[in-house]
C-alpha positions in Angstrom: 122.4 200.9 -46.2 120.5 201.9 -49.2 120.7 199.5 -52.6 120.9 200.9 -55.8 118.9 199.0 -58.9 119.4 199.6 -62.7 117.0 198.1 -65.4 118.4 198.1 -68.5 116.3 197.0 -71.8 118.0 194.9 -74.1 115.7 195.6 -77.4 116.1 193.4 -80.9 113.8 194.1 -83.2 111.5 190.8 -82.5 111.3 191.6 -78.5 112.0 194.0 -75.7 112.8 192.1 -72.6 113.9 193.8 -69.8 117.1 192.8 -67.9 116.5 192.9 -63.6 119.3 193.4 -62.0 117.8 192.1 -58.4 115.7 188.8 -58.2 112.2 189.4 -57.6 112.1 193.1 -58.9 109.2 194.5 -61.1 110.5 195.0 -64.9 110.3 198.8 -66.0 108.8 198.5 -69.2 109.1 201.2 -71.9 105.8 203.1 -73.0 104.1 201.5 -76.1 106.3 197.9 -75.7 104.6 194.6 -74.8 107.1 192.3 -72.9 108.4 189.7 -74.4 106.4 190.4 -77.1 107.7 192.0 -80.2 105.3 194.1 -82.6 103.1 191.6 -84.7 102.9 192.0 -88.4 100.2 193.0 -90.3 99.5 189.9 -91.2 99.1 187.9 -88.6 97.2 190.8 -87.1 94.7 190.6 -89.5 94.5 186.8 -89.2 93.6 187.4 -85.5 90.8 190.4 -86.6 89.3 187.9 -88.9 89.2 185.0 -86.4 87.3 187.4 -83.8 84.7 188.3 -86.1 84.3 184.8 -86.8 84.0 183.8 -83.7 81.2 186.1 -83.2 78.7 184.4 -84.6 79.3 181.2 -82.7 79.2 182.9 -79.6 75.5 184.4 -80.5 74.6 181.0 -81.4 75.2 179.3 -78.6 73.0 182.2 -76.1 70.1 181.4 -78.4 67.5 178.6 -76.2 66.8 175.6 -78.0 63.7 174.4 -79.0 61.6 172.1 -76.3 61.2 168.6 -77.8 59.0 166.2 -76.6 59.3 162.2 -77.3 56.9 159.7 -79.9 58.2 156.1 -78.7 56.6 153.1 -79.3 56.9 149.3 -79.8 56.5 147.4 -83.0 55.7 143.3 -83.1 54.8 140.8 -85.2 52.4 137.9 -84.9 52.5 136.1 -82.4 53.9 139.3 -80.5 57.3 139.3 -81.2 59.2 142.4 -81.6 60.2 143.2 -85.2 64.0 144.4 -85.8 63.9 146.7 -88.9 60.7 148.0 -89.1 60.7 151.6 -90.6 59.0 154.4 -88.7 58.1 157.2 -90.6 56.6 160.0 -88.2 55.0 163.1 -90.5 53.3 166.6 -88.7 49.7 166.8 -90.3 49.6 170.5 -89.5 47.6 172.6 -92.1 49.1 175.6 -93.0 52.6 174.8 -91.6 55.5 173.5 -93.4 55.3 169.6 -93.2 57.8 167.7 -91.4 59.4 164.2 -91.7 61.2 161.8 -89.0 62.2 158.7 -89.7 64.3 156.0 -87.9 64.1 152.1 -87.9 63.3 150.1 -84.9 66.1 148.6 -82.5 66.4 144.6 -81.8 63.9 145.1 -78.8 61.5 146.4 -82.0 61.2 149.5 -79.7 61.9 153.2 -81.6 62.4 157.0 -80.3 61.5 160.2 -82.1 61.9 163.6 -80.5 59.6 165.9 -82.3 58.8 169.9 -81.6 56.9 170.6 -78.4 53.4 172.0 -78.3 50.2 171.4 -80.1 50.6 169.2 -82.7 48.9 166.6 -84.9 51.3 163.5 -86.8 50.3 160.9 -88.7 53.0 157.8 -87.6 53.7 154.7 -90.0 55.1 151.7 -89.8 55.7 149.0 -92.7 58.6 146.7 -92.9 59.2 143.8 -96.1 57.0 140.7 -95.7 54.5 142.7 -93.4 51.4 144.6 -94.0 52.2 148.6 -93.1 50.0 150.4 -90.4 49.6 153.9 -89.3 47.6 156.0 -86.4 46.9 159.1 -85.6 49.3 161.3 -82.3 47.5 164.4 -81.3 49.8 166.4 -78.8 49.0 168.5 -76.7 51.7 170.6 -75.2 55.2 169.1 -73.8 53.8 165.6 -73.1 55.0 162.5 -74.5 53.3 159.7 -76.6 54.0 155.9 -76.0 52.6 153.8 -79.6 52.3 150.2 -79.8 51.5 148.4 -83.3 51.2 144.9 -84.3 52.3 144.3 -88.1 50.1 141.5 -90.1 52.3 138.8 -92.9 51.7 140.2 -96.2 49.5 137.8 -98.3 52.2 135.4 -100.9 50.8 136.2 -104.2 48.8 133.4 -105.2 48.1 132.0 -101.6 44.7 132.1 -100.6 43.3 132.8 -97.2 
């Protein structure tokens, strides 16, 4: 015994869905008609065209590789070699005829501080001053990707009018 099956389409003008007449049977869809979708107006069309092209952009962005960093870290204490909360660290490059950089950050309560700075060969000029203390600064050559570990030891600032 052979079963017959009619689809019928049951159009509005928001949607075309199609009516089964048998569970589990394939909808016949009408050429040119999205199911259960109706046509979308022009402008929310055009909102979707200019969110794509947006979204462009951001996709390029992401498949570009990040620069390699590589870490300035270091310790700062007072006398008699305590660590000094607060202490401003003010990293610069000392590169001649590139443009000149800045980093800065302020040392944590174990008076220990982390810079990343650009990888490679690089010369930067670090200092270190915080109020009441006398500032110091060194020298960090780089060489490539490898990282630098400071230490520094901050003097009192002379009172005005105390002598030594």
């Amino acid at each position: 015994m052979r079963t017959r099956t009619t689809t019928t389409m049951i159009t509005s003008p928001q949607r075309a869905v199609p009516a089964l007449d048998t569970p589990g049977q394939q909808p016949t869809i009408a050429p040119g008609r999205v199911p259960f979708c109706g046509p979308l107006p022009r402008g929310r069309f055009s909102v979707l065209l200019v969110c794509l092209f947006l979204a462009m952009p951001l996709a390029e962005a992401k498949e570009k590789k990040t620069e390699a960093k590589t870490l300035l870290s270091g310790s700062v204490f007072r006398e008699p070699g305590f660590a000094l909360r607060g202490a401003s660290v003010v990293v610069s490059s000392t590169e001649s005829g590139k443009k000149k950089q800045e980093w800065k950050t302020l040392t944590d309560a174990r008076g220990e501080f982390v810079l990343r700075v650009a990888a490679g060969p690089a010369s930067y000029n670090v200092v270190v001053s915080a109020v009441g203390f006398q500032s110091e600064q060194k020298p960090v050559t780089l060489a490539g990707e490898e990282n630098a570990e400071l230490s520094f030891l901050l003097q009192a600032a002379p009172v005005e009018g105390e002598k030594r």
